[in-house]
C-alpha positions in Angstrom: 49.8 51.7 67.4 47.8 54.2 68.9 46.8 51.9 72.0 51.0 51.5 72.5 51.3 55.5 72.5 48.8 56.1 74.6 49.8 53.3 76.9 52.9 54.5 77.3 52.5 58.2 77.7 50.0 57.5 80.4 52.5 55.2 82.2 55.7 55.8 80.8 55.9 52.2 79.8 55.7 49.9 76.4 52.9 47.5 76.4 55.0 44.7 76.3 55.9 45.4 79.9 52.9 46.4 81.0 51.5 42.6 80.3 54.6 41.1 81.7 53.6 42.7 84.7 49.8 42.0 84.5 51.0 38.0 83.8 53.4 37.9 86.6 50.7 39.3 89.3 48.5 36.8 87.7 50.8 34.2 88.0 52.3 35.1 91.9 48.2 34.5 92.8 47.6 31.7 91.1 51.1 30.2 92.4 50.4 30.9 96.2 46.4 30.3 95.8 45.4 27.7 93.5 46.3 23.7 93.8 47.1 23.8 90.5 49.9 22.6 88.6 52.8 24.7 87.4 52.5 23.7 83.7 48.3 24.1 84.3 48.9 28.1 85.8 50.9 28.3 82.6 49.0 27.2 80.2 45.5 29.2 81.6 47.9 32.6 81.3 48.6 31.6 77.5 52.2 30.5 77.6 52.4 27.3 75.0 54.8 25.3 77.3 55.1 25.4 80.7 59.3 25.6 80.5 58.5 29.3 78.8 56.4 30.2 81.3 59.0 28.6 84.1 61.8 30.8 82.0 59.4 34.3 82.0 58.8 33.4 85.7 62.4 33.5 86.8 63.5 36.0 84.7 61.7 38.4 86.2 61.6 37.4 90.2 65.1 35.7 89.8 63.4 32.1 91.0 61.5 29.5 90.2 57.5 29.6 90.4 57.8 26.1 92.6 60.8 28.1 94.7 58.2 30.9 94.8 55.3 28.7 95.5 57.1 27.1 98.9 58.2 30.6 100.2 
């Protein structure tokens, strides 16, 4: 509890977003540098199937990660 409050008076955020954020960067590198698989990029950031990391993907650029992946 202490980590959350100090988290988010230093950035004015909740945690929660703060690692949606951090896994999303993560997740636009791996997508545009790596060969590997969408499910693989989703399983190595912790999501335990690769439709819920497709789902927190789109959510939050509004397209796919293989949309993203062949911009």
């Amino acid at each position: 509890n202490h980590l959350n409050r100090a988290l988010k008076k230093t950035t004015n955020k909740p945690t929660s977003e703060l690692i949606a954020e951090r896994l999303l960067q993560e997740s636009k590198i791996l997508l545009k540098h790596s060969q590997q698989d969408i499910s693989e990029i989703g399983y190595s950031l912790g999501f335990s199937e690769a439709t819920h990391f497709s789902n927190f993907f789109k959510k939050h650029t509004e397209i796919s990660p293989s949309q993203f992946r062949n911009v």
